[in-house]
C-alpha positions in Angstrom: -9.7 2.5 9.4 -8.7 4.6 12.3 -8.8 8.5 11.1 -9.2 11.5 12.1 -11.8 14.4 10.4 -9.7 16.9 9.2 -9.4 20.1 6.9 -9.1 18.8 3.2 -6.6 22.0 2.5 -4.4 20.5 5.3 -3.5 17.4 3.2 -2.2 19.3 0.6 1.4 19.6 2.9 2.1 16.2 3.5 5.7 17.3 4.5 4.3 19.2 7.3 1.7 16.6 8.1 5.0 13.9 8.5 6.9 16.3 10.7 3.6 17.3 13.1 3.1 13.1 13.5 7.0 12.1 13.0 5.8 9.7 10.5 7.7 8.9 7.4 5.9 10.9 4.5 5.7 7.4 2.3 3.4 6.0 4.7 1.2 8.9 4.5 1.1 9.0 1.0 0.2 5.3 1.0 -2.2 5.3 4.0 -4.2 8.4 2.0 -3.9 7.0 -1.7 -7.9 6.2 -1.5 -8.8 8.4 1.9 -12.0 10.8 1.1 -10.9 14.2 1.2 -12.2 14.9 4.9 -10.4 12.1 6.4 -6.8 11.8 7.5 -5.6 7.9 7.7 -2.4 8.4 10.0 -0.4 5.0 10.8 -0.2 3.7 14.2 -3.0 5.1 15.3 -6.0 3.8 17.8 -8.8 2.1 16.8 -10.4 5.1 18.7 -9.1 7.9 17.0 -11.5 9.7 15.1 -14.9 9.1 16.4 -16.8 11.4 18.5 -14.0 13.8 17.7 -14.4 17.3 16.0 -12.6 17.9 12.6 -8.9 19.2 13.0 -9.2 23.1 11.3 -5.3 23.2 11.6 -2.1 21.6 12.0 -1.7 22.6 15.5 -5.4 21.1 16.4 -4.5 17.8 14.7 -0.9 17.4 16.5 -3.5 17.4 19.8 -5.4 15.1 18.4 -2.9 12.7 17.4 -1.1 13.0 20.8 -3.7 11.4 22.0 -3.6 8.2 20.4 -0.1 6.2 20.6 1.0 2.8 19.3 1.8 2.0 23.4 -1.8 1.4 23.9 -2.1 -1.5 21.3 -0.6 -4.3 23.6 -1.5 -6.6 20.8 0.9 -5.6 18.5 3.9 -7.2 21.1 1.6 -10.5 21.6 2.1 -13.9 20.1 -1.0 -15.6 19.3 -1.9 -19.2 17.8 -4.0 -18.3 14.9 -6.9 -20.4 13.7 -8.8 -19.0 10.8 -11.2 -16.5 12.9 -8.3 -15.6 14.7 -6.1 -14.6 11.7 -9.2 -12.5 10.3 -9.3 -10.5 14.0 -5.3 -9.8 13.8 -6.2 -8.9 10.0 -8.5 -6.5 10.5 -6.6 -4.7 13.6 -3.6 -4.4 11.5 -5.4 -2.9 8.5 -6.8 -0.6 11.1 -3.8 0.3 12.8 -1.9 0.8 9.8 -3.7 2.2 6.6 -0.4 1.2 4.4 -1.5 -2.5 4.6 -4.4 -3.5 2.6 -5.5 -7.1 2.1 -7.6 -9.2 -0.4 -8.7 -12.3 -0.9 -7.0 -14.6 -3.1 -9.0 -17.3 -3.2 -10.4 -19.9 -0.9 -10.4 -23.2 0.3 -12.2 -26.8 0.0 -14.6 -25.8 2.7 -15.6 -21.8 1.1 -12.7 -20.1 4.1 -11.2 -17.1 2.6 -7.6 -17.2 2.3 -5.9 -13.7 2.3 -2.8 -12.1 1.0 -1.3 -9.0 3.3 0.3 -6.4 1.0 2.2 -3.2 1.8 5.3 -1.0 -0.1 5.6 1.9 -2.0 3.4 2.1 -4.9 6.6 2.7 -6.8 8.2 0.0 -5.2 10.7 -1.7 -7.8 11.1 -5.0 -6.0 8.5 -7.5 -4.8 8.9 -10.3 -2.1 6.5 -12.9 -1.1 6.3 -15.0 2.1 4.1 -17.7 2.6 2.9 -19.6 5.9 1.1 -22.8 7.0 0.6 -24.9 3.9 0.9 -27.8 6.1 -1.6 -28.0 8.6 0.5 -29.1 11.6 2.5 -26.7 11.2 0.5 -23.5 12.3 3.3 -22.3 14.1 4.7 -20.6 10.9 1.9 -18.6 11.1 2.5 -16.9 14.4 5.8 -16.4 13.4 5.0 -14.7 10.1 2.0 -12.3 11.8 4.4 -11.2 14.5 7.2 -10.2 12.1 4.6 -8.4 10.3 3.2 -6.4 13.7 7.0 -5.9 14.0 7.6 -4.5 10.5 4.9 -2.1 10.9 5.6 -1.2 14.3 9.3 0.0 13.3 8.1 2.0 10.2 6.3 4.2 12.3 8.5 4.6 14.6 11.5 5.0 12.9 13.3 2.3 14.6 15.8 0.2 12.4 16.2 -3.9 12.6 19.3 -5.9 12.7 20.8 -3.0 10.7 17.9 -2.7 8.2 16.1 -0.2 7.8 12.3 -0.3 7.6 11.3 2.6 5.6 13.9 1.5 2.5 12.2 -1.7 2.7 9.1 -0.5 2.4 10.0 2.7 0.1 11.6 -0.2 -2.2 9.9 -3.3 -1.8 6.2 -4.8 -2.4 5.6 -7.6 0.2 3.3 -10.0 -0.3 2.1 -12.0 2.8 -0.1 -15.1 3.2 -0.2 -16.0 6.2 -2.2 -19.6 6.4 -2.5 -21.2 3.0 -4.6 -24.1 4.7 -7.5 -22.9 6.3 -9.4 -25.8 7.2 -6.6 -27.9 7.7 -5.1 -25.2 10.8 -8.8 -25.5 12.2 -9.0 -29.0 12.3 -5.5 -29.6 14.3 -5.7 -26.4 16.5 -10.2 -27.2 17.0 -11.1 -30.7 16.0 -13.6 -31.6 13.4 -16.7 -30.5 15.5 -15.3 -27.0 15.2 -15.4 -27.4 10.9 -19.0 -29.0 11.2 -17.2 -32.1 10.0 -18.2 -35.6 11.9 -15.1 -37.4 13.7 -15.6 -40.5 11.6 -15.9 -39.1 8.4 -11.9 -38.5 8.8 -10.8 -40.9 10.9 -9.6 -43.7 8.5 -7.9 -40.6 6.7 -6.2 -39.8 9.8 -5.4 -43.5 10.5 -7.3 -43.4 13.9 -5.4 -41.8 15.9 -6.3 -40.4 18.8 -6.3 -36.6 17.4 -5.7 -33.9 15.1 -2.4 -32.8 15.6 -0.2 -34.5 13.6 -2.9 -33.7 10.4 -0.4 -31.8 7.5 -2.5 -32.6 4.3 -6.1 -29.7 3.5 -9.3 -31.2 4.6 -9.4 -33.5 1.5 -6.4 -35.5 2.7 -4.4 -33.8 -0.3 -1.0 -32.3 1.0 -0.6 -28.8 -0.7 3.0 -28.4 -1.2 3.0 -31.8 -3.1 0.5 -30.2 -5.8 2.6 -27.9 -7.9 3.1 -28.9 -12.0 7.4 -29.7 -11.6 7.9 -33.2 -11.5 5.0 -34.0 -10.1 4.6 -37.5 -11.5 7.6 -38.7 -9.5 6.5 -37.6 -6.3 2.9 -39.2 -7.2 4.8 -42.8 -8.0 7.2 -42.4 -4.9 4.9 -41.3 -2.3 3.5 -43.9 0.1 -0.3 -42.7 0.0 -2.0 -43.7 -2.7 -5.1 -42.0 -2.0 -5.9 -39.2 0.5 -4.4 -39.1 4.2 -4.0 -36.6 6.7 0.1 -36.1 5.2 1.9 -36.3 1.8 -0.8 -37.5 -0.8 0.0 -35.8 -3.5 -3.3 -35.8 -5.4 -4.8 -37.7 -8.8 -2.9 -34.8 -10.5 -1.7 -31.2 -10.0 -3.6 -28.5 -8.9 -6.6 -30.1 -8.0 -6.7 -28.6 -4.8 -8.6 -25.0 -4.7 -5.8 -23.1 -2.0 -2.5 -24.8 -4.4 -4.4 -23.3 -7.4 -4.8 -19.8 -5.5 -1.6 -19.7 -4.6 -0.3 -20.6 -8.6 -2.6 -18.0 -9.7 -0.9 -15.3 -7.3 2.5 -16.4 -8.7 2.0 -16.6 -11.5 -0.1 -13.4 -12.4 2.6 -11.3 -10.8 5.9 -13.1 -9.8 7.9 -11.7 -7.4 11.7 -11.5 -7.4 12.2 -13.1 -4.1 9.8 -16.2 -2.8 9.9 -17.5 1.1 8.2 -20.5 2.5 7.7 -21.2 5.7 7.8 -24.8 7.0 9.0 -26.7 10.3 11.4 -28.1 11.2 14.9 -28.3 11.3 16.8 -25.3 11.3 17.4 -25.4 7.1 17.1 -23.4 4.5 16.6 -24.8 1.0 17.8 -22.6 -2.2 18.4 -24.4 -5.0 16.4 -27.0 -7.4 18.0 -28.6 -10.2 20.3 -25.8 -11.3 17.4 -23.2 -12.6 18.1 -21.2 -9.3 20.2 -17.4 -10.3 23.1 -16.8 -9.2 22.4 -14.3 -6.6 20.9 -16.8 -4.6 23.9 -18.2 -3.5 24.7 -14.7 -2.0 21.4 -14.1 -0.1 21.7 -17.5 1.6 25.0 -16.4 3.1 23.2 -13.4 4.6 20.0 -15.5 6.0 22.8 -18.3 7.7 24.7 -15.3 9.1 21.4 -13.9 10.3 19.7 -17.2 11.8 22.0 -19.9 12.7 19.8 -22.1 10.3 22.0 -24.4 7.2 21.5 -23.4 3.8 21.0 -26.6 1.7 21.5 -25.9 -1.9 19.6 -29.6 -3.2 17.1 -31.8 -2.1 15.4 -35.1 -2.8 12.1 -32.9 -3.9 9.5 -32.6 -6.4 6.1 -31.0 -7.0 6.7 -28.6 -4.0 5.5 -24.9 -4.0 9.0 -23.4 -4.5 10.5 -26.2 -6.6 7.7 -25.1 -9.1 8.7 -21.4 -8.7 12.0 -21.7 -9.4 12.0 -24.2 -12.4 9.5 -21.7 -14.0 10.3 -18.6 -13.2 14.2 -18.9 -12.4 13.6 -16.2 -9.8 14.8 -16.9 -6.1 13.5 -19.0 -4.2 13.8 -20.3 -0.3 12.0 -22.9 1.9 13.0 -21.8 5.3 12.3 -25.0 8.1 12.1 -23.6 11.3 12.9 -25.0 14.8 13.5 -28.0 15.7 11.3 -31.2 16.9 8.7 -33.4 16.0 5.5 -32.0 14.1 3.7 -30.0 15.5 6.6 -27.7 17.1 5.0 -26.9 20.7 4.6 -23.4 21.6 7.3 -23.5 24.2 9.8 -22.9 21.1 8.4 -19.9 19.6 10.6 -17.4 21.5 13.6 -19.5 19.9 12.4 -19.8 16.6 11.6 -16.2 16.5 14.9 -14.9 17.5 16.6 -16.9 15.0 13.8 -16.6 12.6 13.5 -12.9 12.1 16.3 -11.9 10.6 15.5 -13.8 7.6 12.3 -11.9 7.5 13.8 -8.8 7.6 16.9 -9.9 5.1 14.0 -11.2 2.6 12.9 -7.5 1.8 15.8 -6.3 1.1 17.4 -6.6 -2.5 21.1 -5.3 -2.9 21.1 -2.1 -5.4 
């Protein structure tokens, strides 16, 4: 964590402490819930701040302290990066570092022992909860850079006090739990971006899964040729008679039954132990966004979808030919909101070239996803 040793008496005033850093006092409060009493966790700072430096004895000392370290210096947090597993848990850790009001866990992990993590920040008192999800298909990493730079941008803005397409980042936060996961398929992402070699995994022993070709990249299924968002409990028998593999391939097998995989079950079990009010996907391609599923989908669905067209460009499209997907199963069970958001446009994989695009059009759905009319 990047802190700074510091008076424990002074942490008594957090109001003073918020106007001395021109931080909102929420994120204090949440950066310090589990701080010792000697250390002051203070968002935005640098990974330096803190060490080799003397404890502040008073406000005045710590506002030079502080001065010192400025979110300007972290270049990273404005970069767009192609994130493989090792790369994800790098951008993890800086952000946790960086900003003390994210914590993350893991939630479970996948057919080869890879962690796979959930990002969570929000007032503890928070009365909403929104989740966002990335890269269950392996091909289509891309979501995940477009998630993790949101997420640098989110956190960036509270600190700064900045607002975003008219929304304002500290209501979010002071109102809404988010919930990130930001590759659901692991080893999947590793073995398009890396090759097999890079997983310890011969060539051949996936090749005839992969239906020789040449490479990786078109791979959408996890390492066990089993695609994830074809593995949830709603109707899943109709997409296991109607799907063309009829055992595991590098895309759309749905698997001998539900759940079999180990990352679909995590990501049941985080549903389903707390369910949010508001569930995003992320998927490529083609500039839709899909809301509804068989009628079980509430009424204010139809309302937010307006807002996320308005904000994007992207089509909302209430009904699909779909069954045993991630979000069909949220919403038939839980009747909460729920939205599979394709971005881009293209073949799979979407090349890199289109992130700019997809993230101008992208983001405002981000943002609007946080925010719940009162």
């Amino acid at each position: 964590m990047a802190f700074i040793y510091i008076k424990p008496e002074l942490k008594q005033n957090m109001e003073r402490l918020s106007d001395i850093l021109n931080i909102p006092e929420p994120l204090l409060i949440s950066a310090n819930a589990n701080a010792p009493a000697d250390e002051f966790y203070f968002p935005g700072a640098s990974f330096q701040a803190g060490k080799n430096v003397p404890a502040a004895e008073t406000y005045e000392q710590l506002q030079i302290l502080v001065n010192q370290y400025t979110l300007e210096d972290e270049q990273w947090l404005t970069k767009t990066v192609v994130y493989d597993s090792a790369e994800l848990k790098k951008e993890i850790d800086r952000l946790t570092e960086c900003f003390p009001f994210v914590t993350s866990r893991i939630i479970g992990r996948s057919s080869m022992g890879q962690p796979i993590y959930e990002l969570l920040l929000g007032a503890e008192n928070a009365g909403k909860r929104t989740h966002i999800n990335a890269s269950f298909h392996a091909n289509e990493w891309i979501t995940t850079s477009v998630l993790m730079k949101w997420l640098k941008e989110y956190c960036y803005h509270l600190c700064t006090g900045r607002s975003a397409l008219g929304f304002s980042p500290l209501d979010i936060f002071s109102s809404t739990k988010l919930s990130v996961v930001p590759i659901v398929n692991p080893d999947g992402v590793d073995l398009v971006l890396n090759g097999p070699g890079h997983l310890g995994i011969a060539r051949e022993a996936l090749d005839e899964l992969n239906e020789h070709q040449r490479d990786f990249r078109e791979w959408k299924a996890n390492i066990n040729g089993v695609d994830l968002n074809n593995q949830f409990p709603s109707f899943w028998e109709i997409e296991k008679q109607r799907k063309p593999p009829k055992s595991p391939s590098y895309r759309d097998y749905p698997g001998d039954e539900p759940l079999t995989e180990p990352e679909a079950a995590a990501m049941r079990d985080l549903i389903a132990n707390e369910p949010p009010d508001r569930l995003v996907a992320l998927h490529t391609q083609g500039e839709e966004i899909y809301w509804g599923y068989k009628g079980l989908e509430p009424p204010e669905s139809a309302d937010v979808i307006q807002t996320f067209e308005r904000l994007s460009g992207y089509k909302g499209v209430r009904y699909i030919d779909s069954y045993a997907g991630f979000r069909d199963w949220f919403i038939h069970y839980f009747g909460r909101e729920g939205y599979t958001v394709e971005l881009g446009k293209g073949k799979n994989p979407l090349p890199l070239k289109q992130f700019d695009d997809i993230y101008c059009k992208s983001r405002g759905i981000l943002w609007a996803s946080c925010f719940f009319e009162s």
